[in-house]
C-alpha positions as CSV (number, residue, x, y, z in Angstrom):
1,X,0.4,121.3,76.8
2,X,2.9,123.7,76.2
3,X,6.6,123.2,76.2
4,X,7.1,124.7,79.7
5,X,4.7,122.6,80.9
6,X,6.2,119.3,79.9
7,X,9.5,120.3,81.3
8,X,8.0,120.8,84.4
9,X,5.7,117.5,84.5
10,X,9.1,115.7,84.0
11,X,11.3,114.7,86.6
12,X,14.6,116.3,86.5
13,X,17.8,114.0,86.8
14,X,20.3,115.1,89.3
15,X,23.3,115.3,87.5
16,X,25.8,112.5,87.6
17,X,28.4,112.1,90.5
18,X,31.8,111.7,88.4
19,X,34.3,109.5,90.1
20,X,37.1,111.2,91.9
21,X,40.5,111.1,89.8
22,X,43.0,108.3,91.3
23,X,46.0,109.4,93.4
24,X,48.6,108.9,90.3
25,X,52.1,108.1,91.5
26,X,54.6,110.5,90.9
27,X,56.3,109.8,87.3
28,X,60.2,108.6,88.4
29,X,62.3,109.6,85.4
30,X,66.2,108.6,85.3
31,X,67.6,107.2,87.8
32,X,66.7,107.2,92.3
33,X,68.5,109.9,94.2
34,X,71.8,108.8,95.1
35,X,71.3,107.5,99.3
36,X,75.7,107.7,100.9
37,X,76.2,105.1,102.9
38,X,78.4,105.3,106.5
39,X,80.8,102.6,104.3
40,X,80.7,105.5,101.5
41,X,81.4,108.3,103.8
42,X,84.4,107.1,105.6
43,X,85.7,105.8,102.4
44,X,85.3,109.5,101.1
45,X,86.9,110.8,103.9
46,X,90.0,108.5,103.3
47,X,90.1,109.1,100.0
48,X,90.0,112.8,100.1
49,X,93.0,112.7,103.0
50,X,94.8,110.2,100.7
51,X,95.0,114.1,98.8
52,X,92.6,112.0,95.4
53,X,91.2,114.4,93.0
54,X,87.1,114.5,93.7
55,X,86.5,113.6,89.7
56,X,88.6,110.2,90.7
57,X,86.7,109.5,94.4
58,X,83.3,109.8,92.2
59,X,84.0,107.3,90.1
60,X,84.9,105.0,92.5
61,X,82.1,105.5,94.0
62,X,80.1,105.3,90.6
63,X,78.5,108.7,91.0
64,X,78.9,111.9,89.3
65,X,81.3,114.9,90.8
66,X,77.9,117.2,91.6
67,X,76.7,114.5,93.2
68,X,80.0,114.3,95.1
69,X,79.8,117.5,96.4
70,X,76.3,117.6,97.4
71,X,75.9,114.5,99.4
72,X,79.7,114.4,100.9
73,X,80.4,118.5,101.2
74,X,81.7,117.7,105.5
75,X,83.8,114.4,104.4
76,X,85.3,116.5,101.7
77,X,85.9,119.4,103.7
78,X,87.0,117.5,107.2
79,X,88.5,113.9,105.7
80,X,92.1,115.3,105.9
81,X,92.2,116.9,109.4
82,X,90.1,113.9,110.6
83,X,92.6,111.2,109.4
84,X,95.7,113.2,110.2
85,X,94.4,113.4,113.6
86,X,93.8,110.0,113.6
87,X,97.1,108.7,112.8
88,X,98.9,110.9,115.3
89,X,96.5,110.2,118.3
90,X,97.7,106.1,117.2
91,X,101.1,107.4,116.9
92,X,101.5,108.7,120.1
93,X,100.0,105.8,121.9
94,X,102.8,103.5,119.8
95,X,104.8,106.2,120.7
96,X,103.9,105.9,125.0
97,X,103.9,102.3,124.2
98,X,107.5,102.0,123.4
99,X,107.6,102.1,119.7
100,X,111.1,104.4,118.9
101,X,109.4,105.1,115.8
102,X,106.6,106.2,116.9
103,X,108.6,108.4,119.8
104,X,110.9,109.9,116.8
105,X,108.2,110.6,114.6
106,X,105.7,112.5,117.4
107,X,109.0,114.6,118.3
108,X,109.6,115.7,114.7
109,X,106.1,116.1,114.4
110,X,105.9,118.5,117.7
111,X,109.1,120.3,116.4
112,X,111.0,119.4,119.3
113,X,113.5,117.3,117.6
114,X,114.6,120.2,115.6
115,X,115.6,122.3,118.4
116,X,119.6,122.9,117.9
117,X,121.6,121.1,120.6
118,X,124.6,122.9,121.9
119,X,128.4,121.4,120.1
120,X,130.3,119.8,122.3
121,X,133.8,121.1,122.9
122,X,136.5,120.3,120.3
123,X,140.2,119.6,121.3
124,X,142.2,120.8,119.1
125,X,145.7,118.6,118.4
126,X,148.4,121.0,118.9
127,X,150.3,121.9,115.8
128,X,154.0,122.3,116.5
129,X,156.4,120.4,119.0
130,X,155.9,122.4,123.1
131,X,152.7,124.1,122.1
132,X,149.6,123.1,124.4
133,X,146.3,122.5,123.7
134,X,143.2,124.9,125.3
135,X,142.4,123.5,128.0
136,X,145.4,121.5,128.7
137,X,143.5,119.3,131.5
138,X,141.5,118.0,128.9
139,X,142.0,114.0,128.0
140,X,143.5,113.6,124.7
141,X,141.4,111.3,122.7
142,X,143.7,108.3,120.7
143,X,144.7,110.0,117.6
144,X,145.6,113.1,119.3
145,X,147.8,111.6,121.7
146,X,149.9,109.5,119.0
147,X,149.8,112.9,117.0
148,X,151.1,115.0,119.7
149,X,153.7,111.8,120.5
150,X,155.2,111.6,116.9
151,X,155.6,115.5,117.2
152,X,158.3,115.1,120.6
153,X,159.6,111.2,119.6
154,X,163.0,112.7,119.4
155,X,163.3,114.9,122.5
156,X,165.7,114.2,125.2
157,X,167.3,111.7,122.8
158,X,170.2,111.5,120.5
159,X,167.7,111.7,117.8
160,X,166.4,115.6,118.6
161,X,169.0,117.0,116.0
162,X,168.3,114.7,113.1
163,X,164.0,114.7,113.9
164,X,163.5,118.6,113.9
């Protein structure tokens, strides 16, 4: 027998079935991904209205500035106008509730209370005996009148000469 023969006469082996490679779980290195919290986002966006530097609200928080920004960028950029608008929509129900604080705060909020109000009209005391004051008709207030009556004590009286 030849050597073709013999490798024909013997049976050949089907070739071994290798076992499929396990699923491997993915490697985690370092720490999870940082998951915010609704507790953590509203304590952001408090923070950030309170005006606190981002490099401080992370470390409360116990995470890194990067992380900060990536996983809070709307608290960050809405916290202030959020909380402002807070506080004025409570101040003006105080404010329709009564509070006088509340009402004089919303109107220097709104601007009105700075709107000039008109003076009132000042009498002016007269400055030497028989003049009259503008607007003559107009009541003398108390120091005025004792003014204007230590000016003309002496008139009609034996005291004019001696007074003036």
């Amino acid at each position: 027998m030849t050597a073709k023969t013999t490798k024909a006469a013997t049976p050949k082996k089907a070739p071994a079935k290798r076992a499929k490679p396990k699923a491997r779980k993915a490697l985690t290195v370092g720490r999870p991904e940082y998951s915010p919290t609704l507790e953590n986002r509203q304590k952001v966006e408090i923070l950030v209205a309170a005006r606190m530097a981002h490099d401080d609200i992370a470390r409360v928080l116990g995470i890194t500035p990067p992380t900060l920004r990536k996983h809070f960028r709307e608290e960050i950029a809405t916290g202030l106008a959020k909380k402002r608008a807070e506080v004025i929509v409570a101040m003006h129900t105080s404010a329709l509730a009564g509070n006088t604080s509340a009402q004089k705060s919303m109107l220097a909020l709104t601007g009105i209370a700075n709107t000039p109000v008109p003076p009132k009209e000042r009498i002016v005391p007269p400055t030497a005996p028989g003049t009259s004051a503008p607007g003559a008709a107009a009541k003398l207030g108390k120091k005025e009148a004792q003014m204007l009556a230590a000016h003309t004590a002496g008139e009609g009286t034996d005291w004019e000469g001696l007074l003036n």
